[in-house]
C-alpha positions in Angstrom: 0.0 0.0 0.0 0.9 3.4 -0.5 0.6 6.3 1.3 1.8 9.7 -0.1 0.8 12.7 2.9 0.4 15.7 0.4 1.3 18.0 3.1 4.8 16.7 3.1 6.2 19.2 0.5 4.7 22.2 2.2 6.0 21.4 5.4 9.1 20.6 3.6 9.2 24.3 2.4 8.2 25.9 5.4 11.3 24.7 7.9 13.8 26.2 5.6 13.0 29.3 7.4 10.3 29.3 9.9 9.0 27.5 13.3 6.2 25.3 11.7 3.7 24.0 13.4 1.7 20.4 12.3 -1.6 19.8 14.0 -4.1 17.4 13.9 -6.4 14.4 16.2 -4.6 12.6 17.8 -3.1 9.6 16.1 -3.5 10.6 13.1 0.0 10.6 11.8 2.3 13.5 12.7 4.9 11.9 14.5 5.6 9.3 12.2 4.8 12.1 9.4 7.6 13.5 11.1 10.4 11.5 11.5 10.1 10.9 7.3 11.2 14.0 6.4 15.1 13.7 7.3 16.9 11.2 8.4 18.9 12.7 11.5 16.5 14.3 13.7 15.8 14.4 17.3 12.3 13.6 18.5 11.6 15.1 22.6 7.6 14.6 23.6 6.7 17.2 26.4 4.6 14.3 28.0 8.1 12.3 28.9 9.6 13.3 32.1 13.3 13.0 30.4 12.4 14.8 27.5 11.0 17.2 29.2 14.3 18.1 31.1 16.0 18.3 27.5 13.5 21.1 26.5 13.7 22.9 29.7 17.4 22.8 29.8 17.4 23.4 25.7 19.9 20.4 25.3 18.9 18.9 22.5 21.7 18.3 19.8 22.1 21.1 17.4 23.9 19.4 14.7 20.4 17.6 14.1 18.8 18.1 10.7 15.9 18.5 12.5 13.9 18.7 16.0 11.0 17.4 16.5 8.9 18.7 19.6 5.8 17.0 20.3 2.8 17.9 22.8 5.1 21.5 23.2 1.8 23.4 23.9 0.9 21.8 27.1 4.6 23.8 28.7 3.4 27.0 30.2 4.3 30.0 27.7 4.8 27.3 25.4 4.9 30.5 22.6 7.6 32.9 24.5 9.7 30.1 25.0 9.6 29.1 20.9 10.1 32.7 20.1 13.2 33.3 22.2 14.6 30.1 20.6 14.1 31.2 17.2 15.1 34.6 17.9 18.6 33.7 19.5 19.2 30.6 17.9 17.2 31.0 13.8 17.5 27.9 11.8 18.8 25.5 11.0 18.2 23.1 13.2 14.4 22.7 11.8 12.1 23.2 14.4 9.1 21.3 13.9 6.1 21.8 16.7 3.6 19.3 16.8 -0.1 18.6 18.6 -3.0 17.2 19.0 -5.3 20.1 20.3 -5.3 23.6 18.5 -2.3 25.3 19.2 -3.7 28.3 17.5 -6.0 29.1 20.5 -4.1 26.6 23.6 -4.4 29.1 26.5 -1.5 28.5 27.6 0.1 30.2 24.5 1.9 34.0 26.1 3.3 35.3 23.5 2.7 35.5 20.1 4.4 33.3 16.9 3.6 36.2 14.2 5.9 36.3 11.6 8.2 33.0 12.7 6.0 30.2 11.6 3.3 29.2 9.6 1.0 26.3 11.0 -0.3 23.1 8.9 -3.1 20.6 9.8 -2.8 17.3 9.7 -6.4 14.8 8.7 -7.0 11.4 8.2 -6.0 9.4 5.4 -7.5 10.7 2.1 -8.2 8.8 -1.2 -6.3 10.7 -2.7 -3.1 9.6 -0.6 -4.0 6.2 -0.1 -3.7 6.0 -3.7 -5.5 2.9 -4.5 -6.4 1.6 -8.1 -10.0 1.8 -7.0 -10.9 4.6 -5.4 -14.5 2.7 -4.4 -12.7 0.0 -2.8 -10.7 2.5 -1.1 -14.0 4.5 0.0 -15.8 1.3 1.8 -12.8 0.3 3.5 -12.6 3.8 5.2 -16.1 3.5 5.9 -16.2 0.8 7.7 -12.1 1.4 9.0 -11.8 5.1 9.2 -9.4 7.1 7.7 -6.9 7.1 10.8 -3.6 4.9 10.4 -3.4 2.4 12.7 -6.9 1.1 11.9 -7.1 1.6 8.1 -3.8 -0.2 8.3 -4.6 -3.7 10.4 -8.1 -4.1 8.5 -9.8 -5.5 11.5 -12.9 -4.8 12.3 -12.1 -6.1 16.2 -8.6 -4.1 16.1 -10.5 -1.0 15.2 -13.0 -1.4 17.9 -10.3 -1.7 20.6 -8.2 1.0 18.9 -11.1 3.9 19.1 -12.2 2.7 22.8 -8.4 3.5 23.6 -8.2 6.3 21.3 -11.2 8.2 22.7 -10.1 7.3 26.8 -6.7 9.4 26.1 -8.6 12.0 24.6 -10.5 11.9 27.8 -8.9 11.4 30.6 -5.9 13.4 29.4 -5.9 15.8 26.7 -9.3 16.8 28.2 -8.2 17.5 31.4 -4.8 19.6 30.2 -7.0 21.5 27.9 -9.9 22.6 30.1 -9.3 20.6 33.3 -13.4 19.5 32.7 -14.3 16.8 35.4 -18.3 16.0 34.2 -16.2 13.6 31.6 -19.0 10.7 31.5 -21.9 13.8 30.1 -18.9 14.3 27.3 -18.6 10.4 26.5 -22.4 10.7 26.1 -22.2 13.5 24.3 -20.3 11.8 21.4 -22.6 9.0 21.6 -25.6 10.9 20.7 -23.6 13.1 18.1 -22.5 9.9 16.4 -25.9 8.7 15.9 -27.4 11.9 14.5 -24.5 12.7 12.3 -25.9 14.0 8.5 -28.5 16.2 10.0 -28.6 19.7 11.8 -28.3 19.3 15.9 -30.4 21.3 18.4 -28.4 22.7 21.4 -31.9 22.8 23.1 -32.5 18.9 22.6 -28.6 17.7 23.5 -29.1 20.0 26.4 -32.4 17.8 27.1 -30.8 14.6 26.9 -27.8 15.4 28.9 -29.6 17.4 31.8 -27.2 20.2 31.2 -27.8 23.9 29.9 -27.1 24.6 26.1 -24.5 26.8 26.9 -22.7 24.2 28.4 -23.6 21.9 25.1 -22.0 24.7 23.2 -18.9 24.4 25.3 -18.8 21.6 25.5 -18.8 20.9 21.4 -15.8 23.7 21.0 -14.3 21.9 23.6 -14.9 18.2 21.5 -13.8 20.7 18.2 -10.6 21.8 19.9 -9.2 18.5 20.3 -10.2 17.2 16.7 -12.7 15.0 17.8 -15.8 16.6 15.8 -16.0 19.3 13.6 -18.4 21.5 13.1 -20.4 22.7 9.4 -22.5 25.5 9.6 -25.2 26.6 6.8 -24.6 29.3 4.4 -25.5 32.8 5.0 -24.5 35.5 3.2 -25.4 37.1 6.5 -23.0 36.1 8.6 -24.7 36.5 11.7 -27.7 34.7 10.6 -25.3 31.8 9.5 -23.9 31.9 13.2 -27.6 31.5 14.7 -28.7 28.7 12.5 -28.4 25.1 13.6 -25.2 23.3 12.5 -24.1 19.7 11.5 -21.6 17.9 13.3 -18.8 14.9 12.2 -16.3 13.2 13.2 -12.5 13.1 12.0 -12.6 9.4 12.3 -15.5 8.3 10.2 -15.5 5.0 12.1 -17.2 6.2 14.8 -20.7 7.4 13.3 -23.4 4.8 13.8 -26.5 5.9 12.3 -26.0 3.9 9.1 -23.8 3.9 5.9 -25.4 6.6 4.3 -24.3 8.7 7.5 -20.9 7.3 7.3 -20.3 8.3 3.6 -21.6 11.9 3.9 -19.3 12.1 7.2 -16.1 10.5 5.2 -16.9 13.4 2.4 -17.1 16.3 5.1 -13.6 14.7 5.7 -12.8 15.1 2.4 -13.6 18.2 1.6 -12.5 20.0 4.8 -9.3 18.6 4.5 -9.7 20.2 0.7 -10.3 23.8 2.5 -8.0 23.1 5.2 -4.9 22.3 2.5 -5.9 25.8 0.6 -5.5 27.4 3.5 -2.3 26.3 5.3 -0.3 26.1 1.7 -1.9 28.9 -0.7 -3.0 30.9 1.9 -6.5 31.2 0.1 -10.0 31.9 2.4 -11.6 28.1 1.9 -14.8 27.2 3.7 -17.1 24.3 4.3 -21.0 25.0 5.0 -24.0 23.5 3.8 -26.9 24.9 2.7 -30.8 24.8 3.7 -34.0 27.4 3.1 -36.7 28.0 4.9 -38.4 25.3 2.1 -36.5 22.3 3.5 -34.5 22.5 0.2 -30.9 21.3 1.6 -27.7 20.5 -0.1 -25.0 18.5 1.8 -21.7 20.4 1.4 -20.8 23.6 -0.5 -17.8 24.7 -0.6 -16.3 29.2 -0.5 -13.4 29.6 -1.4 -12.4 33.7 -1.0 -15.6 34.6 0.1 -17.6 33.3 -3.0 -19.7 30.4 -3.7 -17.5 27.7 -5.1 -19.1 24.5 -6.1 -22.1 22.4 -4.4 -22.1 18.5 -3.4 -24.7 16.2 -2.8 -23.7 12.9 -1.4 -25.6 9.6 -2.4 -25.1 5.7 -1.9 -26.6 4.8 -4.9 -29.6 7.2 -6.2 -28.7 8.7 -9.6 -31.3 10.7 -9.9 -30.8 14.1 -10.0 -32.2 15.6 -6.7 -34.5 18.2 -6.9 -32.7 20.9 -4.6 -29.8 20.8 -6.3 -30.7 21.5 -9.8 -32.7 24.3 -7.8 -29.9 25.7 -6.2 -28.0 25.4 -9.2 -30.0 27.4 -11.1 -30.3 30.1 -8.1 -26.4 30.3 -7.3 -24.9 29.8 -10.9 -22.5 30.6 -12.3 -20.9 27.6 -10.0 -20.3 23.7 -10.7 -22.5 21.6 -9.1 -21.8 17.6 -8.6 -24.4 14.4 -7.1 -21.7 11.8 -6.2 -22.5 8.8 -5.8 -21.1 5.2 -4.3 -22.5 2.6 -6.3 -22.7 4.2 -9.8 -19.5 3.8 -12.3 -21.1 6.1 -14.6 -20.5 9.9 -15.2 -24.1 11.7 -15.9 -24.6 15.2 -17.0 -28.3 16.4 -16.6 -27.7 19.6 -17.7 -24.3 22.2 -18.3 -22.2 22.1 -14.8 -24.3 19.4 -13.1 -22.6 16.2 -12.8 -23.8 13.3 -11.3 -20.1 11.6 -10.7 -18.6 8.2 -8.9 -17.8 9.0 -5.6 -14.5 7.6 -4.9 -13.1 9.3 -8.2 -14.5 12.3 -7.1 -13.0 12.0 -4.0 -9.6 11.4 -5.3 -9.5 14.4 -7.4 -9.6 16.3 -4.7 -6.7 19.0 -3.9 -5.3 17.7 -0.3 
């Protein structure tokens, strides 16, 4: 099998001259991303009492090619203590940050970075990388594996069980706890439960609030919380008011596909939001353009499944189907309303390319998905 991450030539760029920073859930590949990129480097994760003293005494080896911290933002000024390195010391060594909560807002940041880095994120495993000679084949086996490593890897349904029970504890008991020190951790385990069986449509603060005999305030926490340490992310409708966007009830998936349990055509729609945030995600971090993922919905019920902005304008629209080819209503209608755009119905089980009508596409799926930019 292989696996080509399409971040690596960014990143590759970037440490020539600046601090860069690789994010991403946890597990999903940055250290061992990592340690590809040269082969004398040295590797010191904050979470290791040993390595620790190396970063606090600043002993690591400067004739490494590169160095590698890991977990970095859970130090205390974590920022101010990056910056004076840089500033003193400049590059080379490559210093390369990484983390599995979002270092762009960890409280514990002080200072700020401006100017001395630039910050990548890290996703699950793509189509596009896996680079499979059937992209379909490669779609149901993330559906039912997930796009994370270690599972897609073993190809066990049992494995994968046992790997996202453990997956989801650390998450839990620890990253939790060093991000917002949050005790009520059971209401946050239930939390996911009911957000992985209600994944595809829009959630109500007021109903999770029901469920969980908490306030939806604390729901809302809660969820950025769940956001902040790439366990969910979160797809709100299109607006050109912004502010009305912001009110409207949004959808919720998971970076790991494998955990949504309200049926395949749930998992399929989530393992496209993967898809195409990674897309805007990629955009951003290496061309520096605006990208966005939203769906759209009218007071009519009409809904589309994903668009995507890119700079602040409309860019195309995506429907997501297991095996209907037949041109849904909405999004001929929002086609017609929104155009000039591309519109596309992909679909799983259909090894045919349709076009309706000029910029509609009804397209497979998997080769859809590995098209993608990410």
């Amino acid at each position: 099998m292989i696996i080509k991450r399409t971040l690596l030539p960014a990143i590759e760029d970037s440490l020539k001259d600046k601090i860069t920073l690789l994010m991403g859930p946890r597990q999903v590949g940055k250290t061992f991303l990592s340690k590809t990129i040269q082969s004398k480097f040295e590797y010191l994760n904050f979470d290791d009492i040993s390595h620790r003293k190396i970063i606090s005494n600043k002993m690591w080896d400067r004739d490494s090619g590169l160095v590698v911290f890991d977990e970095i933002h859970k130090m205390r000024y974590w920022k101010r203590w990056l910056k004076g390195v840089y500033d003193v010391e400049g590059i080379p060594p490559h210093l390369l940050v990484t983390g599995s909560a979002r270092m762009d807002i960890y409280r514990k940041g002080g200072d700020s970075l401006a100017g001395r880095h630039h910050l990548f994120r890290l996703h699950p495993l793509s189509v596009k990388e896996i680079n499979h000679k059937s992209p379909d084949e490669t779609v149901r086996k993330l559906m039912m594996y997930g796009g994370f490593p270690e599972p897609f890897i073993k190809e066990s349904v049992k494995s994968a069980n046992m790997w996202r029970k453990s997956h989801l504890d650390v998450i839990l008991r620890e990253d939790l706890f060093d991000l917002e020190k949050v005790r009520d951790v059971k209401s946050i385990e239930i939390l996911i439960d009911l957000l992985a069986d209600r994944v595809g449509g829009p959630i109500s603060y007021k109903s999770l609030a029901e469920d969980l005999m908490v306030s939806p305030h604390t729901v809302k926490h809660w969820l950025q919380i769940l956001e902040n340490l790439y366990v969910i992310f979160i797809v709100r409708p299109y607006s050109r008011n912004i502010a009305k966007a912001i009110v409207k009830e949004p959808k919720v998936y998971f970076f790991d596909t494998g955990r949504v349990t309200n049926g395949d055509a749930a998992r399929l729609e989530n393992l496209v939001a993967c898809h195409l945030l990674k897309r805007s995600h990629f955009l951003a971090d290496t061309l520096g353009e605006r990208a966005e993922l939203v769906y759209i919905k009218d007071k009519e019920r009409r809904e589309i499944d994903f668009a995507t902005v890119l700079n602040n304008k409309l860019e195309y629209l995506v429907e997501v189907k297991l095996s209907d080819t037949n041109m849904q209503p909405a999004l001929n209608y929002y086609h017609q309303k929104l155009s000039p755009l591309k519109s596309f119905q992909i679909v799983l089980n259909t090894d045919k390319i349709l076009e309706p009508s000029k910029n509609i596409k009804i397209f497979p799926l998997g080769n859809f998905l590995a098209q993608l930019e990410t």
